[in-house]
Structure formats: C-alpha cells, structure tokens
C-alpha positions as CSV (number, residue, x, y, z in Angstrom):
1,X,0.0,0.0,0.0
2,X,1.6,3.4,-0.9
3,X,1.9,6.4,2.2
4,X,-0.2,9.0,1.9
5,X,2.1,11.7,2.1
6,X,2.9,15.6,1.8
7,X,5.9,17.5,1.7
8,X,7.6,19.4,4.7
9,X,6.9,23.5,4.7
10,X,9.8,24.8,6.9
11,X,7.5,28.4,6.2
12,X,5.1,27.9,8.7
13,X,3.9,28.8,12.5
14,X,0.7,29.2,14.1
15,X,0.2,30.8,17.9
16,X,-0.9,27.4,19.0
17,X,1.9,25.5,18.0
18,X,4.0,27.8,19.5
19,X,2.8,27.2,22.8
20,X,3.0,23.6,22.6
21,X,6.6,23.8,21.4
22,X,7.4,25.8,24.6
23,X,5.7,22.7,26.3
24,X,7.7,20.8,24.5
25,X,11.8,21.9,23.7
26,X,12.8,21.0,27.7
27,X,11.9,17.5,27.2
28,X,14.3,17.9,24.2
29,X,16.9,19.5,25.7
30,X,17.0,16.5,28.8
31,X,16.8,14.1,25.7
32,X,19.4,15.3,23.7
33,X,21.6,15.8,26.9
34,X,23.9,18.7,24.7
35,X,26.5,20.6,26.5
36,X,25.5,23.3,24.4
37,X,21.5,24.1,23.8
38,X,20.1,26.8,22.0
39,X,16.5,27.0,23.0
40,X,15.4,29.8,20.5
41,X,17.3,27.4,17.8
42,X,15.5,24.4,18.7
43,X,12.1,25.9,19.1
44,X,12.2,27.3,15.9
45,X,12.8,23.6,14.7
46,X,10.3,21.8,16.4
47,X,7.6,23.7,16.0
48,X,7.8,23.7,12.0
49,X,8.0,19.7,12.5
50,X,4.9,19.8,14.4
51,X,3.1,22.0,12.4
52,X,3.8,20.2,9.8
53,X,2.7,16.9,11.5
54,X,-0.3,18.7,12.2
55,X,-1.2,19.5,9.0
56,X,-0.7,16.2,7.7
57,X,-3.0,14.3,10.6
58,X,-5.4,16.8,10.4
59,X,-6.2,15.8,7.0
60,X,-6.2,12.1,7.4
61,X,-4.8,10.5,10.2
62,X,-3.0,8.0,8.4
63,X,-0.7,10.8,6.4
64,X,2.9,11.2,6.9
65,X,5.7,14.0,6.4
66,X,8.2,14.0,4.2
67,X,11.5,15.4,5.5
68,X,14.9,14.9,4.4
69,X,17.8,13.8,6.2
70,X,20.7,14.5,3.7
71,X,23.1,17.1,5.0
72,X,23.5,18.0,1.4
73,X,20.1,19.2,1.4
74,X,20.2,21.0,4.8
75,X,24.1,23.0,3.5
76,X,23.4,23.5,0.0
77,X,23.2,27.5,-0.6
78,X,21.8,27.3,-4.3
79,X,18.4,26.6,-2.9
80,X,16.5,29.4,-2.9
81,X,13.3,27.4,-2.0
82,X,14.3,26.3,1.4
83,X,14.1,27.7,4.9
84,X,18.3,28.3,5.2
85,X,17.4,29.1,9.3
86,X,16.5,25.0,9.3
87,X,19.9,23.2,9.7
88,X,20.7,19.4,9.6
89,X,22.0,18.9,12.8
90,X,18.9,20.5,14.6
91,X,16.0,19.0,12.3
92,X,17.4,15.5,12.5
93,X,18.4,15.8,16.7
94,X,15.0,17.3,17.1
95,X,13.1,14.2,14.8
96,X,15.4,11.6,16.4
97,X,14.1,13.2,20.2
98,X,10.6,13.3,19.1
99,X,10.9,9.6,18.0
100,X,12.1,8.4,20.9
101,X,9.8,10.7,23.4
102,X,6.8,9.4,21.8
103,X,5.7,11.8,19.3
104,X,6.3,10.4,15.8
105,X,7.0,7.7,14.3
106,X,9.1,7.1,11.4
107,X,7.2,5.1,9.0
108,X,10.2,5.5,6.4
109,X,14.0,5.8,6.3
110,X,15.2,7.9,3.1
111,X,17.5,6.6,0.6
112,X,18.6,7.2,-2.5
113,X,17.8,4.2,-5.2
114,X,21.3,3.7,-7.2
115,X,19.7,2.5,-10.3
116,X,17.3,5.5,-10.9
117,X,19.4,8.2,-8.9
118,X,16.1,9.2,-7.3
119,X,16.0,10.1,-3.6
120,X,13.0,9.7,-0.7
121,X,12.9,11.7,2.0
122,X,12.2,9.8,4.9
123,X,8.5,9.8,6.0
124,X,7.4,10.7,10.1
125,X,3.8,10.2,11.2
126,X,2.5,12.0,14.6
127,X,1.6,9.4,17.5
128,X,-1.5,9.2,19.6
129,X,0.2,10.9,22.5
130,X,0.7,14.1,20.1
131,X,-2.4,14.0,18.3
132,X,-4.0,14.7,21.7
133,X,-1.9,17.3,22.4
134,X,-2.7,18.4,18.9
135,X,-6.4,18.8,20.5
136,X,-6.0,20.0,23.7
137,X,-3.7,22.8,22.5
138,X,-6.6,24.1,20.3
139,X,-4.5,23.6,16.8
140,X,-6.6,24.5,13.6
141,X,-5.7,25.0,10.5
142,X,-7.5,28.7,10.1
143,X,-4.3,29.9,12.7
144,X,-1.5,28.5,10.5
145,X,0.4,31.9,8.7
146,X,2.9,31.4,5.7
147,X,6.6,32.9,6.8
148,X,6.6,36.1,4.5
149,X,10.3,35.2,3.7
150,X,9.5,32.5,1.4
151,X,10.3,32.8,-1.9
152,X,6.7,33.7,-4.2
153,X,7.9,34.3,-7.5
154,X,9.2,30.5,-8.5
155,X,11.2,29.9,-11.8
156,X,10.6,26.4,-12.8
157,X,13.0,24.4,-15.5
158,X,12.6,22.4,-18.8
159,X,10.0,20.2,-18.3
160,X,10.7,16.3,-18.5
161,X,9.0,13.9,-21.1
162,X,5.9,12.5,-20.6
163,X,6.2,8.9,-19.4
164,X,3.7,6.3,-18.2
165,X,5.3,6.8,-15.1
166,X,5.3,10.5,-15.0
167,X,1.8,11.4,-17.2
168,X,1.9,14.9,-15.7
169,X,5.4,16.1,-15.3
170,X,6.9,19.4,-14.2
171,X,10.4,21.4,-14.0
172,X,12.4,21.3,-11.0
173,X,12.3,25.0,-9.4
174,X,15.7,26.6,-10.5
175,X,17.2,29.2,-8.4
176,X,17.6,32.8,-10.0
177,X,19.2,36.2,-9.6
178,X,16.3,39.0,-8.4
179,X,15.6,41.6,-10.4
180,X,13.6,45.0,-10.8
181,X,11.0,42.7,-12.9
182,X,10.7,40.0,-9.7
183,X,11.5,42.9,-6.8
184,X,7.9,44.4,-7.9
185,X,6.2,41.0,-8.9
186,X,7.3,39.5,-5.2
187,X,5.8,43.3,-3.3
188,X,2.8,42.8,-5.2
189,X,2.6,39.2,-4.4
190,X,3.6,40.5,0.0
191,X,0.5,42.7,-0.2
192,X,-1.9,40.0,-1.7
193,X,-1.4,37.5,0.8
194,X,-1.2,39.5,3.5
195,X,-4.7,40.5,2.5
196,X,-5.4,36.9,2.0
197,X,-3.8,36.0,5.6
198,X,-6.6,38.5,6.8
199,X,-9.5,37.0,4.9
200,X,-11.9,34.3,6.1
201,X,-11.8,31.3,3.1
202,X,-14.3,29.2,4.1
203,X,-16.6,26.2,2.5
204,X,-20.0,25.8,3.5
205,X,-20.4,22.2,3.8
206,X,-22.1,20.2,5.8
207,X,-19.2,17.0,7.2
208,X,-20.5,14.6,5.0
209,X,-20.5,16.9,2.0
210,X,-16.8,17.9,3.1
211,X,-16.1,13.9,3.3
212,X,-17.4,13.1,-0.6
213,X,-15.2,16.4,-1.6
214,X,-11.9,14.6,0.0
215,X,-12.9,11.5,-1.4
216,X,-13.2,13.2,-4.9
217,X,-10.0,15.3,-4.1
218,X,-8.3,11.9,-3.4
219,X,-9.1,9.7,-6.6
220,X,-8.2,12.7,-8.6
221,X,-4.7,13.0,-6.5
222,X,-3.7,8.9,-7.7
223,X,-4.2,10.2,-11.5
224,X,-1.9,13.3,-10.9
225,X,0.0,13.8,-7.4
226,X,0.6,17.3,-7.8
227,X,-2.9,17.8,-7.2
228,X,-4.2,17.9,-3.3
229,X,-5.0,14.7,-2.4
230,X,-7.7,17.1,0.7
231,X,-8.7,20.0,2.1
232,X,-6.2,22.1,3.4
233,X,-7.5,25.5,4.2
234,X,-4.2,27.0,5.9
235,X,-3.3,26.9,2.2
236,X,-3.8,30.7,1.3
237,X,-0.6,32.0,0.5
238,X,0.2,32.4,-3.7
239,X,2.6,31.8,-5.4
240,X,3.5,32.7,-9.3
241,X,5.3,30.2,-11.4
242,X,6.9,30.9,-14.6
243,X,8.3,28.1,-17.3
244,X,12.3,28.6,-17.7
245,X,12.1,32.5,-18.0
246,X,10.1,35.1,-16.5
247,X,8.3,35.9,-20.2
248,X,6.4,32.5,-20.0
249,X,3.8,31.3,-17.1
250,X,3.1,33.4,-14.2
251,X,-0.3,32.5,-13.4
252,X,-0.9,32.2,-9.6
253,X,-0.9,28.7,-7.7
254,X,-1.4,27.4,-4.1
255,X,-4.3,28.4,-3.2
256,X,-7.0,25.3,-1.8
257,X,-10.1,26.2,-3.5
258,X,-7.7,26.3,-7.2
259,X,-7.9,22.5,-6.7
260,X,-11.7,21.9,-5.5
261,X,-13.6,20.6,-8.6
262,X,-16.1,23.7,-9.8
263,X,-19.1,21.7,-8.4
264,X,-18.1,22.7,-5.1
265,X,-16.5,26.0,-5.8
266,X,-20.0,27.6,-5.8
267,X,-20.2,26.7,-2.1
268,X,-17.1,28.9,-1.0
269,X,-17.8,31.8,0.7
270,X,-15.1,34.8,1.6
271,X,-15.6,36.8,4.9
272,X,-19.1,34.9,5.3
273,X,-20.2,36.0,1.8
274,X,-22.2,33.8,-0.9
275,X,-19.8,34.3,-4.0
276,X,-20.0,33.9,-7.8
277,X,-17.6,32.8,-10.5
278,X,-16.8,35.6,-13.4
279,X,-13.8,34.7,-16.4
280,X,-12.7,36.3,-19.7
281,X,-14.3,34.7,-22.0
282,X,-12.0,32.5,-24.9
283,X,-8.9,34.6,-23.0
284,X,-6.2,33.3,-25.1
285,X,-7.5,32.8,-28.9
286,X,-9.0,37.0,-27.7
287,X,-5.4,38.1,-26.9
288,X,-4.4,36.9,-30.2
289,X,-7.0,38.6,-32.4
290,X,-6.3,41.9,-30.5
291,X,-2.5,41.3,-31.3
292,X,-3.4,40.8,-34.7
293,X,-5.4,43.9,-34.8
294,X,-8.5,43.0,-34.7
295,X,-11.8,44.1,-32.2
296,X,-13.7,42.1,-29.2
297,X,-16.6,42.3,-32.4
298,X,-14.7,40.5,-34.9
299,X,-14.0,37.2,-33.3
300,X,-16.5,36.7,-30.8
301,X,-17.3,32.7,-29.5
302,X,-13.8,31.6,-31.5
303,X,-14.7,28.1,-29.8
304,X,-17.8,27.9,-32.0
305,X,-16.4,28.6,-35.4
306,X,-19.4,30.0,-36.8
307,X,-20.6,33.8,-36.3
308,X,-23.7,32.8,-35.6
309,X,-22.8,31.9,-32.1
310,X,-25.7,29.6,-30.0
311,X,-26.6,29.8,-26.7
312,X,-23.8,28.0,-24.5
313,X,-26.3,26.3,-22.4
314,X,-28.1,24.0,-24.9
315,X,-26.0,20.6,-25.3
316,X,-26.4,21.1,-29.2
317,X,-24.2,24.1,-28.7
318,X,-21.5,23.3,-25.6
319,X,-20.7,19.5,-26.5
320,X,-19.2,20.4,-29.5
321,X,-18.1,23.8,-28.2
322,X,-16.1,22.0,-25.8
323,X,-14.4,20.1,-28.3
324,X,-13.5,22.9,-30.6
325,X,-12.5,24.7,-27.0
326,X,-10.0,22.0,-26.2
327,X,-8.6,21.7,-29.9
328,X,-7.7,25.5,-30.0
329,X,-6.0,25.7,-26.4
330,X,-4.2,22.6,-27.5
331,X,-3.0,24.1,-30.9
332,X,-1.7,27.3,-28.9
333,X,0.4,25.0,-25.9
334,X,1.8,22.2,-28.5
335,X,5.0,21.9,-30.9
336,X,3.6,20.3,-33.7
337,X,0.7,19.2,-35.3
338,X,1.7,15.9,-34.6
339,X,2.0,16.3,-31.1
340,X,-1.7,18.3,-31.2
341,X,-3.4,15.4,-32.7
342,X,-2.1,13.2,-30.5
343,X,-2.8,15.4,-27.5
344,X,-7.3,15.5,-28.3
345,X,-6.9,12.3,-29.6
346,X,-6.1,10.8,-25.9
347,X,-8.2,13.8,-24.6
348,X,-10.9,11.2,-23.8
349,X,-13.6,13.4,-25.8
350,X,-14.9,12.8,-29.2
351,X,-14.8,14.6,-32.1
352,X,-17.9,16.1,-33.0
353,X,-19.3,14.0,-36.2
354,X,-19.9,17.5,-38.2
355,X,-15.9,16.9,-38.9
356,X,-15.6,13.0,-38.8
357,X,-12.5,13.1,-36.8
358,X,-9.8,14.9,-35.0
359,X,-7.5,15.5,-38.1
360,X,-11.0,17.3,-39.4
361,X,-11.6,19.2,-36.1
362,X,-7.9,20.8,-36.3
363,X,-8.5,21.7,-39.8
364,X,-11.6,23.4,-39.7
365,X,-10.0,25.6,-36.9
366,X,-7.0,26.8,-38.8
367,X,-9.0,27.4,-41.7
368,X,-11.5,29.6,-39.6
369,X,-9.3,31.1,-37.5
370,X,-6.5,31.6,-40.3
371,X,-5.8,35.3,-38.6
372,X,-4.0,33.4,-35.9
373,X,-3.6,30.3,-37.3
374,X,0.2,31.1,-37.9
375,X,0.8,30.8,-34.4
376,X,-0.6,27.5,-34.0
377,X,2.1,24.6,-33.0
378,X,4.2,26.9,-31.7
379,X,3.5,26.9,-28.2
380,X,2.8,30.1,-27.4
381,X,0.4,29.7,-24.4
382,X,2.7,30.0,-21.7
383,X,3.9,33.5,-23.4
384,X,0.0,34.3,-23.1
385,X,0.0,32.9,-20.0
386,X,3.0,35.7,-18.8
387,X,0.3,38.4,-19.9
388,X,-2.6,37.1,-18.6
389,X,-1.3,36.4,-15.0
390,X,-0.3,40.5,-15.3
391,X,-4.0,40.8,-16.0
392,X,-4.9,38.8,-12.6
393,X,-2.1,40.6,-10.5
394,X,-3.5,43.9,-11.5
395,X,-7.3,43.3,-11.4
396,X,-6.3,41.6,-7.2
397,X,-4.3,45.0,-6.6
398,X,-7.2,47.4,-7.8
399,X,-9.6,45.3,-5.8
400,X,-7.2,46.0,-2.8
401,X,-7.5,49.6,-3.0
402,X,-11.1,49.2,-2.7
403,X,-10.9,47.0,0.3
404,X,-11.4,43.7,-1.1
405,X,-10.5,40.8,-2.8
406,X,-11.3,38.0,-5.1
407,X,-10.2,34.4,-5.1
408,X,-8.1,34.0,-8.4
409,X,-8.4,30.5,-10.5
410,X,-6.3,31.2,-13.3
411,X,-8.1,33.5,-15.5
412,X,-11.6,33.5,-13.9
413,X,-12.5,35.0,-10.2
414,X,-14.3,34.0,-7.1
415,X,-16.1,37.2,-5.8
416,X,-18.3,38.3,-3.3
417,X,-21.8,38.8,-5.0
418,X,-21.8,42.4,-3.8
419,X,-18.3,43.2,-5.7
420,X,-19.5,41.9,-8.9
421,X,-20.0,45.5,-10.8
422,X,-16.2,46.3,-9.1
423,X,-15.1,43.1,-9.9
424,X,-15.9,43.4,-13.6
425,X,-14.8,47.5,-13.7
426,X,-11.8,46.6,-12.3
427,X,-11.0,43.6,-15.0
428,X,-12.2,46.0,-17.8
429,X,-9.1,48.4,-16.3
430,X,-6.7,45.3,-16.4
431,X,-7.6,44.3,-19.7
432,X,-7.3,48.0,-21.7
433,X,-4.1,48.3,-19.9
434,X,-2.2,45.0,-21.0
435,X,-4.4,44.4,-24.4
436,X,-5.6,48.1,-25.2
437,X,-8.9,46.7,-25.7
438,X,-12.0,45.7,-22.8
439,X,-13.1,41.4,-22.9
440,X,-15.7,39.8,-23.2
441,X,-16.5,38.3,-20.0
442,X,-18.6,35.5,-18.7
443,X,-20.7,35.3,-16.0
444,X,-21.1,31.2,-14.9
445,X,-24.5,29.9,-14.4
446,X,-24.8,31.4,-10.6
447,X,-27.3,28.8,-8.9
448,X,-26.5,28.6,-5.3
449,X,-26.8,24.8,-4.6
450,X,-27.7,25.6,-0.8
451,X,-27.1,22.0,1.4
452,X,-30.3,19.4,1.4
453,X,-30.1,20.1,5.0
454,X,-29.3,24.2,7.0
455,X,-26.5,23.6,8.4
456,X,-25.6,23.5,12.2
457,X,-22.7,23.1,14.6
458,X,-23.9,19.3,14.9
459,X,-23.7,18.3,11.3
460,X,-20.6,21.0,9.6
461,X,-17.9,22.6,11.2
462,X,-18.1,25.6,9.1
463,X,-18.9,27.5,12.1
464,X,-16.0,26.3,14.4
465,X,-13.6,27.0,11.1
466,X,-15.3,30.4,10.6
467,X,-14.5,31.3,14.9
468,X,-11.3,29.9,14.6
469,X,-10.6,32.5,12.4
470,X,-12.2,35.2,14.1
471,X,-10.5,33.8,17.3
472,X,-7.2,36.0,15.8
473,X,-8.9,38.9,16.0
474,X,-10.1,38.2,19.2
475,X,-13.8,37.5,17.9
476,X,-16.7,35.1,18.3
477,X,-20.0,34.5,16.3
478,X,-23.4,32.8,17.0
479,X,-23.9,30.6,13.9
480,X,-26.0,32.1,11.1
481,X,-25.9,31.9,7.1
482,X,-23.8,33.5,5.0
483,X,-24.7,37.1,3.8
484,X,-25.8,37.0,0.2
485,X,-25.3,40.8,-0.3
C-alpha cells in the first residue's frame, strides 16, 4: 500500500503550536543531553516539524511528512526554495528526540535508489500521545500563517518527457538572480497574501459533503500527485510560477479552493459572503486577435467557429463547443501538429461528427481562424500565460484599494456577489491596460446549490472553522448563514 504523504513547509507557524513547542523543547533539551543548547534554535525547529505533522494528521490520520535527512540538502546555498534558518543537525536531533519521546514515528527511512538516482525523503507520522496534544492545545488550521520570507515568485526548469510513469510532469524550481521585474512581482505578491492572511476562506459544507469532496480530491490526487490529495484551508498563500524565464507562465498557484472541482467551488464563501464565478471569456485565442489587430466584435465565441454563435447552455451548442474549446487551447500549448493530434486524440472526448475526426476538427479551426492560425504549433500559451497572470495581478491590486479581494483561479475569479459591478470594472481596467482593448467576460450559471439540510454546529464545522478565524482577531460568532449581499 503506498503512504499518503505531503511534503515538509519549513515556512510555517501558528500561535498554537508555538505554545506547545514551549511545552515541549525541555523535554528535548534533557533528551538530547547537549553541552550546548540553544533554545530559540531548537524551538524554531520543532515547531515547524509539528506544524507540519499537524497538518498532515489533520487531514487524514493516516498521512505522513516528508522530511529529508541529507546534510546535502540542509548545507546547500543554491536553494533558494528552502528555509536556510532549518539546519541538519537541529531538524534530524529534534526528529530523532521526538521519536524516541513518543511523538512520531518514522514510518520510512530515506535513501537514494542507485539504479534511478532518485531520492526519498524519509517519512514521520505523529503518534496518539501528540495527536492529543494536537487537540488540547486548540491547533486548527485557520491559525497557521505562511513565513513572508519565502520565496513567491518561482522559476521552474525544462520540463521532463511525458512517461507512463510520470503522465503529468513538471520542471524542477531553479534558483535565479532577483531583479527589478521580480523585486515588484514578489511586493505585489507581499500585499496579496497578506490580504489573504486577513481574509476568512471558508466552505460551507455540511461533514459529509466535506467527506465526498476529499474522497473526490483523493481519486483525482492517484491520477496526478501534484494535485491535493484534501482540504487544506491553511493553504492561502500564492505563489506565481513561470516556465524557464520570466516571459512564459506566471499564473498564480497554491491556493485550496484552485484544486476543488467547480461543483463545489459555488459553495465557498469569503468573509461569510455567498460568491459567484466571473472569467474572460476565450482569453487566449481573444489576446491573439487583438495582437493581430482585430476588435472584441470580430472574433466573438472563437470556440464555435461559426458567427452565428448559440446559446452555450443548450447541449447542441457546448458539447461540440467544448471540443473545438480544447482543440484550440491545444493548438496554442503544443510543438507540432503531430503532437496536437495526438494530445485531443487521448483527450478522452470525441470529435464532433460534423468533422468526422480529429485530423478534421484541427483543420476546420486553422481554416476559420486563419488570422492566428500562424501561431498554431508553436507553443505560445505560456507566453500568453506571462500576460494574462499580469492581468490577474493587476485586477487583485485594484480590488485592494477598494478594500477587497477575489479568489483568483487562473483566468476567472471567485467574488463576493456584492463586488460583482467592481469586480468586472476593475477587470475591464486590467484588460485596456495589458491588451488596449476591454473582454468579453462570462458570468457562470450562478445557482447557489444551498445544502439538502441548513446547516448547524452538529452536522458542519463551518462555524468552528469560521470562529477559529475570528479567534485571531479576538472575535466570536453565534452561527447564522452566509450574507448574500
């Protein structure tokens, strides 16, 4: 059976934790029996090892940590990534106390496997004994703050070929030299989450709801394990990646409700508000026309490939849309045609039988959309990608000003109902900035899709999440819905 696992943060801390750590570090120091014992050194250790044990339990009990215990890894300085205040000889004295106190277990020594030259880190699973300390310490994950030293602008390498193995593979992060460009990019990015670190992400779910969305989360986690395998709603603190150089990517990651499938997405609510979904509409095949010269008017539904566009809603109209939808996105983010056709063929959807097959579905897009069609197969969706996370950055800071803020998820937005005109005003602003020219945008169907049952402290802990927010603030709440307006 594989471990359920989830990498170490050494870029966390919660009040909580803090307080158990102090509980903590002198049965340390009499295990460790050190001439020499830095207490501020150690505490700083053992409390990101049991947050991070937290985190994992508090997820699914059966979930372990993955920490290293190569010195290489603890001494290099290339490694941007990484908490340089963690050192070897703390972390692994601190993990090899905890062990033998009680606290963890480790489930899994690290090697390194000679014949693939891959490492593990080993894996460390929190005990009974601290689970309950866990508890009666009052940790939650609505407390836990992200370090505002750690590194938000990421720079990630080539990525590797796609293998049976590895169907979804990514670049290893690659270190960089800051500049003007990623000085302002990483401000920006300070000011977001701190807004973020002040805002009440919640999901209004009653438990068992919240139990079919892990269990969703989870079979969608075996097909690709860089998705969340659960819920983690400590996990508000963004991140931008880019692909090799800072003119491709950008878009914004790391935030939990990124990963929730959109069925539940309508159930998130920001500061106790009901909120709605709003996107630019056909955002990449729009940037192109408007490079080329042409108007919002002249292309309108390019996923439709007629003028005389249908109504999105009727099956007649969106299952073929969708297929002409991914054809065109996978025309702009592929090499080749070869590699295009082979990409929607393994898609899983059918071609629509208006053009008999894939090869005819490709063609009848580069012959009606022959303005752009020369930069088809040439991959230039993570260049539109660099401009249209500029978009998102700039549309976040204008809602700032005005004392707010959206959930970003990619190129759409998650929005308090009230802030929809802003929202929109403030997208409009983004857009004639970056592309000289307002979007069409699109509203999502907005049905609420309220719980069977009202929910109630007995059946949801949406309320104790919500009050163990406000708790920072000093703040408590009798239970009661969330505001629509």
């Amino acid at each position: 059976m594989d471990l359920i696992s989830q990498p170490f943060d050494g870029f966390i801390s919660s009040p909580e934790c803090d307080q158990l750590t102090n509980f903590i570090t002198p049965q340390i120091k009499e295990n460790l029996k050190l001439q020499r014992f830095s207490k501020t050194h150690y505490q700083y250790h053992l409390s990101r090892i049991l947050l991070n044990l937290y985190q994992a339990w508090s997820s699914h009990p059966d979930k372990c940590v993955g920490i290293s215990r190569r010195k290489n890894y603890y001494d290099s300085l290339e490694d941007m990534y990484r908490n340089r205040k963690l050192s070897y000889t703390c972390m692994t004295k601190s993990l090899d106390a905890l062990n033998e106190l009680g606290y963890l277990d480790l489930v899994l020594l690290g090697e390194r496997d000679p014949y693939s030259d891959t490492a593990f880190t080993s894996r460390y699973r929190a005990t009974k004994t601290l689970t309950k300390l866990f508890t009666e310490y009052g940790f939650n994950q609505q407390s836990i703050i992200k370090d505002k030293t750690a590194v938000a602008v990421r720079l990630g390498g080539k990525k590797p070929k796609r293998t049976k193995k590895n169907k979804n593979p990514r670049g290893k992060l690659i270190s960089y030299s800051p500049t003007k460009q990623t000085r302002l990019m990483t401000k920006n990015l300070k000011l977001i989450n701190e807004v973020l670190e002040n805002t009440e992400i919640n999901l209004y779910l009653s438990n068992k709801e919240m139990a079919a969305l892990n269990k969703q989360m989870k079979s969608k986690h075996l097909e690709d394990p860089h998705d969340l395998p659960d819920i983690n709603f400590s996990r508000k603190w963004l991140y931008r990646v880019f692909n090799e150089d800072f003119k491709r990517g950008g878009r914004f990651y790391g935030g939990f409700w990124q990963e929730i499938p959109s069925m539940y997405r309508s159930r998130l609510t920001i500061d106790h508000c009901v909120t709605w979904e709003i996107d630019f509409d056909s955002l990449h095949p729009a940037m192109l026309y408007l490079k080329e010269g042409y108007k919002k008017e002249d292309y309108l539904d390019p996923y439709q490939l007629t003028k005389f566009i249908g109504q999105k809603s009727y099956d007649s109209v969106k299952i073929p849309r969708k297929a002409i939808k991914v054809a065109l996105n996978t025309m702009l983010n592929t090499k080749s045609y070869k590699e295009a056709l082979g990409s929607v063929e393994s898609s899983g959807l059918k071609a629509p039988k208006k053009y008999n097959d894939w090869k005819g579905v490709l063609k009848a897009t580069e012959q009606y959309h022959e303005p752009i069609a020369h930069h088809f197969y040439k991959a230039v969706g993570n260049e539109l990608q660099a401009v249209d996370s500029q978009i998102v950055e700039m549309v976040l800071l204008e809602l700032i000003k005005e004392n707010t803020i959206a959930l970003p998820v990619h190129d759409s937005f998650r929005y308090k109902v009230k802030d929809m005109q802003l929202l929109i005003k403030k997208m409009n602003v983004a857009t004639k900035h970056y592309l000289g020219s307002e979007l069409f945008i699109t509203l999502e169907h907005q049905a609420l899709n309220e719980p069977l049952k009202a929910l109630t402290t007995s059946n949801s802990n949406y309320y104790s999440r919500r009050n163990n927010f406000l708790k920072r603030f000093n703040k408590v709440e009798e239970p009661f819905e969330p505001y629509l307006l």
